[in-house]
TIKOL-7094 format. One record per residue: residue number from 0; residue in three letters; x, y, z of N, C-alpha, C in turn. Coordinates in Angstrom, 1 decimal, m for minus. Layout:
BEGIN
resi | resn | n.x | n.y | n.z | ca.x | ca.y | ca.z | c.x | c.y | c.z
NUM | ALA | X | Y | Z | X | Y | Z | X | Y | Z
...
END
This chain:
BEGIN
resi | resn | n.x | n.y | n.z | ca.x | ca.y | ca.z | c.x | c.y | c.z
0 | UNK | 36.2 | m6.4 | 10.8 | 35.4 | m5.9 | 9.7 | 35.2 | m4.4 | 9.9
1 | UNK | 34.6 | m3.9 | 10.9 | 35.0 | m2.2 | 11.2 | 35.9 | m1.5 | 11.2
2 | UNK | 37.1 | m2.4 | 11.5 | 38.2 | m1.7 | 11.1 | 38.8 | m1.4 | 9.8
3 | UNK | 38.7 | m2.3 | 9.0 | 38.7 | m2.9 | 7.3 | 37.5 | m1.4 | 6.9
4 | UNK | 36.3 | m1.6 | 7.1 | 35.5 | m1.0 | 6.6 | 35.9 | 1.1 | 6.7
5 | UNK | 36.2 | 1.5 | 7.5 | 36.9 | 2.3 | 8.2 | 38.2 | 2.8 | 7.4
6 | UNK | 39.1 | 2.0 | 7.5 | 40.3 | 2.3 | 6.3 | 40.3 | 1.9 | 5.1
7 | UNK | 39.1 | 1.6 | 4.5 | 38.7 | 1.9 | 3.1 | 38.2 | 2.9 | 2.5
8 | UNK | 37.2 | 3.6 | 4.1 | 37.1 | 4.9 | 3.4 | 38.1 | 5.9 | 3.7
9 | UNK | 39.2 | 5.8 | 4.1 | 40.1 | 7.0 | 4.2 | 41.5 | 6.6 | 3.7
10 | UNK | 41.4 | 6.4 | 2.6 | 42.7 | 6.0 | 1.9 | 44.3 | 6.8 | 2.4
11 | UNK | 43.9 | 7.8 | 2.2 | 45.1 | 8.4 | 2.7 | 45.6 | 8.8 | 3.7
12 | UNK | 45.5 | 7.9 | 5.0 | 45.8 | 8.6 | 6.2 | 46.0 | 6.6 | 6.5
13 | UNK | 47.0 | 6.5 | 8.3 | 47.2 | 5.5 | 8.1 | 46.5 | 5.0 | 9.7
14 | UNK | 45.6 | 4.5 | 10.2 | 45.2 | 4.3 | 11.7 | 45.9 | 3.4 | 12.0
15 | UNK | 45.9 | 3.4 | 13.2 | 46.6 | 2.5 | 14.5 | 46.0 | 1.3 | 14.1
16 | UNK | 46.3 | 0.2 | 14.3 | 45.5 | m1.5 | 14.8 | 44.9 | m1.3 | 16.0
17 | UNK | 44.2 | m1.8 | 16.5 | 43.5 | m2.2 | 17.9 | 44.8 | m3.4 | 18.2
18 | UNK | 45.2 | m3.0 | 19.7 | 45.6 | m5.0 | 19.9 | 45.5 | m4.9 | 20.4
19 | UNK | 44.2 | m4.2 | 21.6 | 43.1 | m5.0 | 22.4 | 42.2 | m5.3 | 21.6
20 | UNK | 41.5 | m6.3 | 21.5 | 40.3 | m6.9 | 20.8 | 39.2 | m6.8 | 21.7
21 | UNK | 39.5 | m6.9 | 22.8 | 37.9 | m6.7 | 23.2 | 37.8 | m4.9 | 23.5
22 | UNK | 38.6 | m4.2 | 23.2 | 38.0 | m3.0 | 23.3 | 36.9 | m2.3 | 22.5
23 | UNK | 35.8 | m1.8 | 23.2 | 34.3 | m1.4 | 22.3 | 34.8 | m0.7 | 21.4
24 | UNK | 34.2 | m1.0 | 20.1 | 34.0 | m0.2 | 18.7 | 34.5 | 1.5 | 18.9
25 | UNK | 33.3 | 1.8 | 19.9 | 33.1 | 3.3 | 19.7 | 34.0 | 4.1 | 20.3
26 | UNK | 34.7 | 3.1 | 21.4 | 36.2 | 3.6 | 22.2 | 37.2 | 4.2 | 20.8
27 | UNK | 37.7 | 3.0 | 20.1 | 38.3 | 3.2 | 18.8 | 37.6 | 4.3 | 17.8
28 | UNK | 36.4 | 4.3 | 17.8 | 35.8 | 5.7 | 16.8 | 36.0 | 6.5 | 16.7
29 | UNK | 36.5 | 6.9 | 18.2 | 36.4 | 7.8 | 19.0 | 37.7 | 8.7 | 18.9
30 | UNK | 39.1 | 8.0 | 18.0 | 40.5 | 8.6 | 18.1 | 40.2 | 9.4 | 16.9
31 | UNK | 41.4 | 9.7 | 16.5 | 42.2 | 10.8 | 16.1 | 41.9 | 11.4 | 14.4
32 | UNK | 41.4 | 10.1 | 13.5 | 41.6 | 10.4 | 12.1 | 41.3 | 11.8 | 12.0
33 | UNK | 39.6 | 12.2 | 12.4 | 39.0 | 13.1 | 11.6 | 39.3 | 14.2 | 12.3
34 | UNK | 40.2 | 14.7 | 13.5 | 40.2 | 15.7 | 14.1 | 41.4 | 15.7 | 13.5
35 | UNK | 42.9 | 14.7 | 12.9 | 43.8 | 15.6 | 12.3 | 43.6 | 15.8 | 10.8
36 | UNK | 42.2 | 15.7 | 10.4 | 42.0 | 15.8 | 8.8 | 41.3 | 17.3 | 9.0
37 | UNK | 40.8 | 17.1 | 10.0 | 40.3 | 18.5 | 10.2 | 41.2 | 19.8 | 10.4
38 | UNK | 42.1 | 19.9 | 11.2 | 43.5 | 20.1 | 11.3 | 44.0 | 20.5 | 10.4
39 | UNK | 43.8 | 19.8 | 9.0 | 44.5 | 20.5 | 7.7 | 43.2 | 20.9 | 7.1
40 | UNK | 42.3 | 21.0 | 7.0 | 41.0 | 21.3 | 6.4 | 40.4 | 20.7 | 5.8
41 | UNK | 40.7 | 19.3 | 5.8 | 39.9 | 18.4 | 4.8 | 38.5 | 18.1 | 5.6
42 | UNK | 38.1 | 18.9 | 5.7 | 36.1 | 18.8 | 6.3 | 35.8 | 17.8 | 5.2
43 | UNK | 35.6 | 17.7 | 4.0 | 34.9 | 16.7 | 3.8 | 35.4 | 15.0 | 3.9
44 | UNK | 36.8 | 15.0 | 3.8 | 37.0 | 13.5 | 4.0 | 36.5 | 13.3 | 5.7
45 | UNK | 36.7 | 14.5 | 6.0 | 36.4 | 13.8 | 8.0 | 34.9 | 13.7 | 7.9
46 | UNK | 34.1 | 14.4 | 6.7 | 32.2 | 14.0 | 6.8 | 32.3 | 12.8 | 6.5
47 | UNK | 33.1 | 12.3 | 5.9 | 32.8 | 10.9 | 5.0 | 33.6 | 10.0 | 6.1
48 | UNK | 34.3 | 10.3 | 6.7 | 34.4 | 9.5 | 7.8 | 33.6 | 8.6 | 8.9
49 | UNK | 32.9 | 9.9 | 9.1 | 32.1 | 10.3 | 10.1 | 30.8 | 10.0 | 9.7
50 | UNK | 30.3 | 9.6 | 8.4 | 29.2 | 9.1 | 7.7 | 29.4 | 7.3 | 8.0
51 | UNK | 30.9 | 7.2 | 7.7 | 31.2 | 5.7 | 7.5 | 30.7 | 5.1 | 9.0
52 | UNK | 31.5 | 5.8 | 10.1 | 31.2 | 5.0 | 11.1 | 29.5 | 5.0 | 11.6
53 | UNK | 29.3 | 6.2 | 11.0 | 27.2 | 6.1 | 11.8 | 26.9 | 5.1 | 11.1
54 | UNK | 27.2 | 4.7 | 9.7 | 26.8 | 3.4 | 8.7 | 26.7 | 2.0 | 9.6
55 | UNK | 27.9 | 2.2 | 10.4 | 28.5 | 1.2 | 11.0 | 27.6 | 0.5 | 12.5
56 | UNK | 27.2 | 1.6 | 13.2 | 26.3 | 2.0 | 14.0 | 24.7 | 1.5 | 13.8
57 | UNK | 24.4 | 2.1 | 12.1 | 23.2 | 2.0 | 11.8 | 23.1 | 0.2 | 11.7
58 | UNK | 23.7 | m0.3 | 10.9 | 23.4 | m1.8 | 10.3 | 24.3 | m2.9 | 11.0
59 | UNK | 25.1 | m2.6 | 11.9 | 25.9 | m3.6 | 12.4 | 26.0 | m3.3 | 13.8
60 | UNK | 26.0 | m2.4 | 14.0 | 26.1 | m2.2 | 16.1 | 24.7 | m1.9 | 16.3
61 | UNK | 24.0 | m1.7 | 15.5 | 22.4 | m1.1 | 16.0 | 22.3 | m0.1 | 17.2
62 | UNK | 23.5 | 0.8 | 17.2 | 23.2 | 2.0 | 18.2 | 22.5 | 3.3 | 17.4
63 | UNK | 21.4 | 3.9 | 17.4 | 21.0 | 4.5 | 16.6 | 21.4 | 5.9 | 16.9
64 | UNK | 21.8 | 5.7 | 18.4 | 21.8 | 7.3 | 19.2 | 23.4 | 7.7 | 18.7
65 | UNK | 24.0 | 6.5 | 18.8 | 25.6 | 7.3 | 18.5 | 25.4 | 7.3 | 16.8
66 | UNK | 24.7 | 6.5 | 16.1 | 24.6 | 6.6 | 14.7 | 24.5 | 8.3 | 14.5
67 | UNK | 23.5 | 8.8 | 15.1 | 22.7 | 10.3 | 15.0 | 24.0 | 11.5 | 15.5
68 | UNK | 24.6 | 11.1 | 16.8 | 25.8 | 11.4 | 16.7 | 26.7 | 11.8 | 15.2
69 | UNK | 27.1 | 10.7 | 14.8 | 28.4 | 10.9 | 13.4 | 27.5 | 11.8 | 12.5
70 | UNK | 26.5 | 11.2 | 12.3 | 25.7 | 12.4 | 11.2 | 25.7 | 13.4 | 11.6
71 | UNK | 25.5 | 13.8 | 12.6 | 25.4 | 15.5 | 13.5 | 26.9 | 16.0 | 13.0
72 | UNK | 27.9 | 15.6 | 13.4 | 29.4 | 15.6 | 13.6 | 29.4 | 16.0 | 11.5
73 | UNK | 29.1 | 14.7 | 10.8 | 29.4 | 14.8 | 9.3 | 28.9 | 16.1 | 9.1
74 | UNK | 27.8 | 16.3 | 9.5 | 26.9 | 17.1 | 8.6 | 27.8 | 19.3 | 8.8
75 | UNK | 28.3 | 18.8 | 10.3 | 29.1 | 20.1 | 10.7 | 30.2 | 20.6 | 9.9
76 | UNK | 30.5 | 19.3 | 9.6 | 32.0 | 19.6 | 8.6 | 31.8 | 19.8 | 7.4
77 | UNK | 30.3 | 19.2 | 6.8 | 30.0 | 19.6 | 5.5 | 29.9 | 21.1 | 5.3
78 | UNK | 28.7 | 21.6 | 6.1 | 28.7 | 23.2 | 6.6 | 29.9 | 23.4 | 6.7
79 | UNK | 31.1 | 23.3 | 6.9 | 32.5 | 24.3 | 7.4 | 32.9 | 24.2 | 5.9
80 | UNK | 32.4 | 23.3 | 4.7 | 32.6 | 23.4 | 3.5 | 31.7 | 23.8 | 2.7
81 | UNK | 30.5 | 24.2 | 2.9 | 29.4 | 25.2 | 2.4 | 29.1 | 23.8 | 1.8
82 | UNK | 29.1 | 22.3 | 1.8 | 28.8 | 21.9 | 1.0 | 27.2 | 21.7 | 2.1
83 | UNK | 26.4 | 22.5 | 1.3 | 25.1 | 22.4 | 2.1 | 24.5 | 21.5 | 1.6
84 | UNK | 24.0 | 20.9 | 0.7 | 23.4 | 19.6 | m0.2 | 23.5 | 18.6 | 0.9
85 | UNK | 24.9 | 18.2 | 0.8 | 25.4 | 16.8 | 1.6 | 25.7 | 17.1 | 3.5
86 | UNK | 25.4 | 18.2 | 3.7 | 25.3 | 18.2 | 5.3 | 23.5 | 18.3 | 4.9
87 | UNK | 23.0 | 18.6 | 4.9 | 21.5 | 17.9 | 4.3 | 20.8 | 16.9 | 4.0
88 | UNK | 21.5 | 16.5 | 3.7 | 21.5 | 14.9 | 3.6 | 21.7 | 13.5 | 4.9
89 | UNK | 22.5 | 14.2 | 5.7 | 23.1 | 13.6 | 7.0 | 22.2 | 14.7 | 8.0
90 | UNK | 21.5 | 15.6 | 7.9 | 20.4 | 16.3 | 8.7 | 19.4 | 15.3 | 8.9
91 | UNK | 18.9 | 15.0 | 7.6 | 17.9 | 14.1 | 7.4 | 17.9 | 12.9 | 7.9
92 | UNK | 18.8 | 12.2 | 7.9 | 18.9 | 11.1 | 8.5 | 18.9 | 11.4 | 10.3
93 | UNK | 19.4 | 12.2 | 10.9 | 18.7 | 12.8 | 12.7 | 17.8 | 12.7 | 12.4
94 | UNK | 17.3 | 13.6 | 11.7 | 15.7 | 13.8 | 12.0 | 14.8 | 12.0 | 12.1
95 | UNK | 15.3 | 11.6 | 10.7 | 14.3 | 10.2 | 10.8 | 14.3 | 9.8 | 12.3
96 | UNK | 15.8 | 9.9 | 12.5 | 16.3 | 8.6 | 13.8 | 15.1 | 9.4 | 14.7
97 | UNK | 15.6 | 10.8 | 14.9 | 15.2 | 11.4 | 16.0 | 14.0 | 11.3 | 16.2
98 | UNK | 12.5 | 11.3 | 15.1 | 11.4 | 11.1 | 15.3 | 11.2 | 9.7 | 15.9
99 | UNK | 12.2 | 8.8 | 15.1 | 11.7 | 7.5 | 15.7 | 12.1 | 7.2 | 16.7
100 | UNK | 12.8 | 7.7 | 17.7 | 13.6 | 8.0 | 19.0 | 12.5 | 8.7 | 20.0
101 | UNK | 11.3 | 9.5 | 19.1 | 10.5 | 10.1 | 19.8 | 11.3 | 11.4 | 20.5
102 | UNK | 12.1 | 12.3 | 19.7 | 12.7 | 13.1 | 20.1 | 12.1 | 14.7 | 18.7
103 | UNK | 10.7 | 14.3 | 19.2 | 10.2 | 15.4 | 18.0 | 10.6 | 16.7 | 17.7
104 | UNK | 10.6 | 17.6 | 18.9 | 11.1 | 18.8 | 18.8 | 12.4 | 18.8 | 17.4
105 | UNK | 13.6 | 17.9 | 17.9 | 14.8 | 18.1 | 17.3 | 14.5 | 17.7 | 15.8
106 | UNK | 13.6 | 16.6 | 15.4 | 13.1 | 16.4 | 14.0 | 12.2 | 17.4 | 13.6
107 | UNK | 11.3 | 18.4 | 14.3 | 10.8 | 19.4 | 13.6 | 11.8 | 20.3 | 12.8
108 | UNK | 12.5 | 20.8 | 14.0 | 13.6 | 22.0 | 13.9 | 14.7 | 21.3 | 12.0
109 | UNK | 14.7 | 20.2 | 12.2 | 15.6 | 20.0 | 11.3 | 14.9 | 19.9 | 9.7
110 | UNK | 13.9 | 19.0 | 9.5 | 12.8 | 19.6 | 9.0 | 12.0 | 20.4 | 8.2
111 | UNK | 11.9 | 21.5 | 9.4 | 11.7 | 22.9 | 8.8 | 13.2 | 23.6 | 8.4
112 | UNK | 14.0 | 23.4 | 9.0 | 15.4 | 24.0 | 8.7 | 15.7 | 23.6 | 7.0
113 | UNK | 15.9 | 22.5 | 6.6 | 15.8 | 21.8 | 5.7 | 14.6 | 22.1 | 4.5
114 | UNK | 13.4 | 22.1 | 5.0 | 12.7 | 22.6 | 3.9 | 12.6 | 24.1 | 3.4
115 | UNK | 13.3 | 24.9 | 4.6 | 13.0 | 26.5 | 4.0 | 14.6 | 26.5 | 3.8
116 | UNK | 15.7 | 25.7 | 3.7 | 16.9 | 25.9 | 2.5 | 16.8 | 25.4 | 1.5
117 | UNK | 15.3 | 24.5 | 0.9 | 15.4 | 24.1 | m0.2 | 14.2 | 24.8 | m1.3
118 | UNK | 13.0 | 25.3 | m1.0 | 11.9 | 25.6 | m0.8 | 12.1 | 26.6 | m2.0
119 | UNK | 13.1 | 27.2 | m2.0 | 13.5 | 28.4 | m3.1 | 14.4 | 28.0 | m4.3
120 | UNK | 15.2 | 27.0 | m4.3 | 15.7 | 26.2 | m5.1 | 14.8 | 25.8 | m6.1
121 | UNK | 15.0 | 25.9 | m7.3 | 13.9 | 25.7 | m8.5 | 14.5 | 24.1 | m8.4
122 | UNK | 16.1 | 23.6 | m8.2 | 15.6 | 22.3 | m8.6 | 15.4 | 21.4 | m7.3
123 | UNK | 15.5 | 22.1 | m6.1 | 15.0 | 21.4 | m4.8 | 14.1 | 21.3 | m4.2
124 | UNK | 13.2 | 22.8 | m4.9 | 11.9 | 23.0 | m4.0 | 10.7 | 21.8 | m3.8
125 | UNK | 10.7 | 21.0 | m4.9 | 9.7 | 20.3 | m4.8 | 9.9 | 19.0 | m3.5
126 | UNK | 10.6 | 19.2 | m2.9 | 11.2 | 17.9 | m2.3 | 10.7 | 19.1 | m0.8
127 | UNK | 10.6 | 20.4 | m0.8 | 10.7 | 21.0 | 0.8 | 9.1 | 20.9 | 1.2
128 | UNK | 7.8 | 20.6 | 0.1 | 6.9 | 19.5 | 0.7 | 6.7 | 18.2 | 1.5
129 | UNK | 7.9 | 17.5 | 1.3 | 8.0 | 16.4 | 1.9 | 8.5 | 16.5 | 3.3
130 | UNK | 9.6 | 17.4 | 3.4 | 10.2 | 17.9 | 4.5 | 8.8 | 18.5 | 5.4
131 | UNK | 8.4 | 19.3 | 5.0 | 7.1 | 20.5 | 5.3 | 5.7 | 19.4 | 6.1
132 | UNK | 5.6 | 18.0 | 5.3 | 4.9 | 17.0 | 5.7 | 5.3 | 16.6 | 7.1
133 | UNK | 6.8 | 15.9 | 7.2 | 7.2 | 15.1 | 8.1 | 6.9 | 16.2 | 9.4
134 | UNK | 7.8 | 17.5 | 9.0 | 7.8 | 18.2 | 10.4 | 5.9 | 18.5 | 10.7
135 | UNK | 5.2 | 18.2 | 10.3 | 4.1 | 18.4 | 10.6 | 3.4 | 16.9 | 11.3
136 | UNK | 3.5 | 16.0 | 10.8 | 3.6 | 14.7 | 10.8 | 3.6 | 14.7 | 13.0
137 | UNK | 5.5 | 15.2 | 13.1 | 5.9 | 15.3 | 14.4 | 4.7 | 15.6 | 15.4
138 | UNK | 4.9 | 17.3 | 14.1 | 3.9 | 18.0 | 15.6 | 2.5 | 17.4 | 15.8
139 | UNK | 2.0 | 16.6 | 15.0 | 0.9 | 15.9 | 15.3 | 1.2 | 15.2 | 16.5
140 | UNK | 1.7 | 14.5 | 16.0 | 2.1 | 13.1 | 17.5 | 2.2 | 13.9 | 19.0
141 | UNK | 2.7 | 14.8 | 19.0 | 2.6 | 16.0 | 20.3 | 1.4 | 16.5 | 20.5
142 | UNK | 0.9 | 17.1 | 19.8 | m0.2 | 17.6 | 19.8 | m1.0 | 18.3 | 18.7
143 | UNK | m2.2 | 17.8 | 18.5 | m3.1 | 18.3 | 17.3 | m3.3 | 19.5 | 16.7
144 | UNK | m3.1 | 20.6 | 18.1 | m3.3 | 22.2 | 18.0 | m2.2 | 22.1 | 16.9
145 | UNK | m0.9 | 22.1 | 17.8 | 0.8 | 22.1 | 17.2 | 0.0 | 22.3 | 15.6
146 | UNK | m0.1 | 20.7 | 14.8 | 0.1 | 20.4 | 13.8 | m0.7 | 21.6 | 12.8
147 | UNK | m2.2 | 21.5 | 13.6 | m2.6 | 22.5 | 12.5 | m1.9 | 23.8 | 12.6
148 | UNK | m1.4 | 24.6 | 13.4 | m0.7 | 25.9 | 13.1 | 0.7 | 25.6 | 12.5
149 | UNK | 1.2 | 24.5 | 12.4 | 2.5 | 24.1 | 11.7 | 1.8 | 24.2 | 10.4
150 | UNK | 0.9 | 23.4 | 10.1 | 0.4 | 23.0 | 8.6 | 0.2 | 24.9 | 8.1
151 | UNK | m0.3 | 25.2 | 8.8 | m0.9 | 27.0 | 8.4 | 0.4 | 28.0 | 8.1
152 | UNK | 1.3 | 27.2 | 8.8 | 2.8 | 28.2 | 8.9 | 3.4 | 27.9 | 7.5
153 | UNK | 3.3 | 26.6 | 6.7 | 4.2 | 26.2 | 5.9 | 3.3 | 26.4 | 4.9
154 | UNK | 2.1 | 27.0 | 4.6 | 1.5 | 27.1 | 3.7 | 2.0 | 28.4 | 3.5
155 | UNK | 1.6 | 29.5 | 4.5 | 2.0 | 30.8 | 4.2 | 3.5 | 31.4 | 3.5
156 | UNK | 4.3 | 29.9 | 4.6 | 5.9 | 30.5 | 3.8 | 5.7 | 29.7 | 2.7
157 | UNK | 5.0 | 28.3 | 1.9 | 5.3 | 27.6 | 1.0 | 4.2 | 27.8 | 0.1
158 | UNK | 3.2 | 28.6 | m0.7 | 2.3 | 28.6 | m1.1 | 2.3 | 26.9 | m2.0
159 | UNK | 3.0 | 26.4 | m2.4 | 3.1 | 25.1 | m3.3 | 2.7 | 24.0 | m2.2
160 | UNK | 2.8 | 24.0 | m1.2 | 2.7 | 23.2 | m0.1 | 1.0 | 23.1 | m0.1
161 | UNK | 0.1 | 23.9 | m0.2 | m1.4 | 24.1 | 0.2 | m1.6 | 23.2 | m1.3
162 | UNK | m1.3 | 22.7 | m2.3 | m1.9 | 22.0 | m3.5 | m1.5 | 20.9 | m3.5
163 | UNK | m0.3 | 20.5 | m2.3 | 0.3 | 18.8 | m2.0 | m0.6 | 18.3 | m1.4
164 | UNK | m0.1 | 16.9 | m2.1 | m1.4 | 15.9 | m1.3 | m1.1 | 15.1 | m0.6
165 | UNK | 0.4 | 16.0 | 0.3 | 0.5 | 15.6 | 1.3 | 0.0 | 16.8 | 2.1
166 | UNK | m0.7 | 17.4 | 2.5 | m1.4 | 18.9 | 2.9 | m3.2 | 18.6 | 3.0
167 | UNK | m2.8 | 18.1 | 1.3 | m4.8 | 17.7 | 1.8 | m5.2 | 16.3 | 2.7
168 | UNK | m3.6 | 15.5 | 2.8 | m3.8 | 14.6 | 3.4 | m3.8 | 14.6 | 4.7
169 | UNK | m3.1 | 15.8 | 5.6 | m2.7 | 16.6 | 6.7 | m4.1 | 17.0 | 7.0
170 | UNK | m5.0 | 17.8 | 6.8 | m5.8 | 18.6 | 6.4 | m6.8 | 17.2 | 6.5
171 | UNK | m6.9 | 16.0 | 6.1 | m8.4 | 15.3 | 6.3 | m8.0 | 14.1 | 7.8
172 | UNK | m6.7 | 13.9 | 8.1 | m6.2 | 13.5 | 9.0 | m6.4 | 14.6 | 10.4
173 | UNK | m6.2 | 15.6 | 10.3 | m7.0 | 16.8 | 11.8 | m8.1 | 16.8 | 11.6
174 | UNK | m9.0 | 16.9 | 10.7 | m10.4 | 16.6 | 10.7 | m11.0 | 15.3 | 11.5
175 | UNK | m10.3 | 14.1 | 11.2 | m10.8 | 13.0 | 11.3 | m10.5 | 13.2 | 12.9
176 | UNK | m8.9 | 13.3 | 13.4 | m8.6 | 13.3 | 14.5 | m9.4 | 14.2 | 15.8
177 | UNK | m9.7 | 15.3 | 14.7 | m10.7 | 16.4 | 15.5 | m11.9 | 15.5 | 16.0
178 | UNK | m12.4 | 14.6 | 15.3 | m13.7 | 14.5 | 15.2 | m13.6 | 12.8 | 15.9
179 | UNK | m12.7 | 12.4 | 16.3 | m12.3 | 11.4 | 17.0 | m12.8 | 10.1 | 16.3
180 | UNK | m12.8 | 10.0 | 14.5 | m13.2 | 9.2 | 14.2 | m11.8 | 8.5 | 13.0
181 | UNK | m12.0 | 7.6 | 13.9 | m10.5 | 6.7 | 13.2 | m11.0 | 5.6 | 12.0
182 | UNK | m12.1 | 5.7 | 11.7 | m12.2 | 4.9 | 10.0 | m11.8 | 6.0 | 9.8
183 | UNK | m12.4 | 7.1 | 9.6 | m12.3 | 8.1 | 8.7 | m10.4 | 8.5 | 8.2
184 | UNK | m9.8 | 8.4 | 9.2 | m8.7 | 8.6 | 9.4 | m7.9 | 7.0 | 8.9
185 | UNK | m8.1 | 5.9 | 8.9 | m7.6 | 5.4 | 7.6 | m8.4 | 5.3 | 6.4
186 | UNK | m9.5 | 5.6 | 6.1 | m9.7 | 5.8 | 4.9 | m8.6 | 7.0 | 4.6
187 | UNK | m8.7 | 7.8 | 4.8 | m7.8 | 8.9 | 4.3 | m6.3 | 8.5 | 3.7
188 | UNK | m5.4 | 7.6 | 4.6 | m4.4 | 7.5 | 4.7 | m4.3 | 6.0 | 3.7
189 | UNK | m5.2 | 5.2 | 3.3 | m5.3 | 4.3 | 2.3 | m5.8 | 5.1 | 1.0
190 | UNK | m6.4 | 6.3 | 1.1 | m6.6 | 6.9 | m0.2 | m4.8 | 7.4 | m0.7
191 | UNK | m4.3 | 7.6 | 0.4 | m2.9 | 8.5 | m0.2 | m2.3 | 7.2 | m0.7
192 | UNK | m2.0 | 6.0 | 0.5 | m1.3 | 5.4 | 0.2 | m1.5 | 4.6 | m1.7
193 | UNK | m2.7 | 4.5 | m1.8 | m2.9 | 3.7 | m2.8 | m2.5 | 4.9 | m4.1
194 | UNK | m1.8 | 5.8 | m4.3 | m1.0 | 6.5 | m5.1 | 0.6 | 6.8 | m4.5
195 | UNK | 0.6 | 7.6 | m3.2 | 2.0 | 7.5 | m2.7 | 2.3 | 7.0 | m1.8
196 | UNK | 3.0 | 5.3 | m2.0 | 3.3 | 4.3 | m1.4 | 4.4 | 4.6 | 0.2
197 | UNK | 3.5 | 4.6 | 1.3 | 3.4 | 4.9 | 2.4 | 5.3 | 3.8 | 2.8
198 | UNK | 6.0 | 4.7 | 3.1 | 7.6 | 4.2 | 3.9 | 7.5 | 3.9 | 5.2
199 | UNK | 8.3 | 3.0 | 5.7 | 8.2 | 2.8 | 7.2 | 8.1 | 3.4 | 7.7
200 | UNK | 9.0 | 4.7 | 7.7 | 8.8 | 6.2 | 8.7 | 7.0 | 6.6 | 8.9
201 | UNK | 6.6 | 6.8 | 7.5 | 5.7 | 7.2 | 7.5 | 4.4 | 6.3 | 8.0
202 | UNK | 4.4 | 5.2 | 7.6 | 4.0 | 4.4 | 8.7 | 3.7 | 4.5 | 10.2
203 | UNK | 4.9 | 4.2 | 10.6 | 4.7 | 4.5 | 12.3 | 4.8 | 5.7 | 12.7
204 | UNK | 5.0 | 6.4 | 12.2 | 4.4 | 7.9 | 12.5 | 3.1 | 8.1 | 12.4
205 | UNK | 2.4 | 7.5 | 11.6 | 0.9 | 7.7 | 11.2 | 0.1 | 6.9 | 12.5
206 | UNK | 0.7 | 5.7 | 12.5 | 0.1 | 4.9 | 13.5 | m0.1 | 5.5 | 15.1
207 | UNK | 1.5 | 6.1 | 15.4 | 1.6 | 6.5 | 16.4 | 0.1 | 8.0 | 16.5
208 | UNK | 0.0 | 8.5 | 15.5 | m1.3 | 9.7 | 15.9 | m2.3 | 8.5 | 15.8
209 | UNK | m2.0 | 7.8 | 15.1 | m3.5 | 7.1 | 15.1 | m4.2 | 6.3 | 16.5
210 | UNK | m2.8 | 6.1 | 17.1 | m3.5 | 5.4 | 18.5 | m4.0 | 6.5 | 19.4
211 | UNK | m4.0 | 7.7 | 19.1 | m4.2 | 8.4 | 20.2 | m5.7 | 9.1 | 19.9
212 | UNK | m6.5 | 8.0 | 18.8 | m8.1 | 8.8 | 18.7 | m8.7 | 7.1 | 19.6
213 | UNK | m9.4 | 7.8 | 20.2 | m9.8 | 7.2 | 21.4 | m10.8 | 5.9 | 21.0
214 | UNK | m10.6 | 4.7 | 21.3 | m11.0 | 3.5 | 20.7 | m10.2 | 2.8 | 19.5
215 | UNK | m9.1 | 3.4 | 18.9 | m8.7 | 3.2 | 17.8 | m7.9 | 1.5 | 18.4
216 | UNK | m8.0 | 0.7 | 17.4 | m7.6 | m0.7 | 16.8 | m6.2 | m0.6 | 17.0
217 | UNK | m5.5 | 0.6 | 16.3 | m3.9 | 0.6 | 16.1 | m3.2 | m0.2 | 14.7
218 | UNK | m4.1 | m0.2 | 14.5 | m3.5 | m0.1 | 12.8 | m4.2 | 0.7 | 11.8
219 | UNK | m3.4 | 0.7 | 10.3 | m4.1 | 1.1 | 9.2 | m4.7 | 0.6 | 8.8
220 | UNK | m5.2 | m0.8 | 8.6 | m6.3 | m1.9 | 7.9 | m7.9 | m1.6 | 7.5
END
């Protein structure tokens, strides 16, 4: 099935068979396509390669770290094609893994990187809020100071960012957290939710600051 899946997306190039069968997936991932597509400059069929097998990683091998891997790899080759959009898009997806990996630093950085290339774009900007949230989101879970001078940094570069209500939601979540009171802090986060329907990311991200106000239950309820 990986294999099949794999040379459908690269129509024009022809891979070897495996006839070892018990050799691991990632041994095989691991050859030659996308370094001789690279070789002639086809950067984007080697992203789309390289997208295919993290796909592969994500929903059928469940390795999330080599998944983060191919997207790192895709997103390089998109950049050697300026195609910045779509190596942005495979950014995004590190980051998720990475937060949920607990590897915050690397999901800030990407994040912020991501929201100040889009932030100026009349038809992207509105999306580098969301970005502007999550890497704040991070620095919460690290530490509370972090978040609020993150939240202060992205207002100053984002002026549009201080009227999101993901910002006033930021903004009554360090209050609550300041003040070590965790109703307060899901009231807050059921007032957002019950307009912008809360993702699993955002979920356990939330939860995760939320265990750390002293007595808290560990849920949103």
């Amino acid at each position: 099935m990986l294999q099949g899946r794999l040379s459908a997306s690269l129509p024009d190039f022809t891979c070897n068979s495996r006839t070892n069968t018990t050799q691991p997936p990632a041994s095989w991932m691991r050859a030659t396509p996308s370094r001789r597509l690279t070789l002639k400059g086809r950067f984007t069929i080697a992203a789309k390669h390289h997208i295919t097998i993290a796909e592969v990683y994500e929903s059928e091998l469940v390795d999330i770290e080599k998944a983060i891997a191919h997207y790192e790899q895709a997103a390089d080759y998109y950049k050697g094609e300026e195609s910045n959009s779509s190596a942005n898009k495979c950014l995004l997806k590190v980051a998720s893994y990475s937060a949920q990996l607990e590897q915050y630093q690397k999901a800030i950085e990407i994040y912020e990187q991501v929201g100040i290339s889009t932030m100026d774009n009349p038809l992207l900007k509105y999306s580098a809020k969301e970005y502007f949230f999550k890497a704040s989101l991070c620095h919460f879970i690290v530490d509370e100071l972090n978040a609020k001078l993150a939240v202060e940094k992205y207002e100053e570069m984002f002026p549009a960012f201080s009227d999101s209500r993901e910002c006033k939601l930021l903004k009554k979540l360090l209050e609550a957290h300041e003040e070590q009171n965790a109703d307060a802090f899901t009231e807050a986060v059921k007032e957002f939710d019950s307009i912008s329907r809360l993702d699993q990311w955002l979920t356990t991200m939330l939860l995760r600051i939320k265990k750390t106000i002293q007595g808290d239950a560990g849920d949103l309820k």
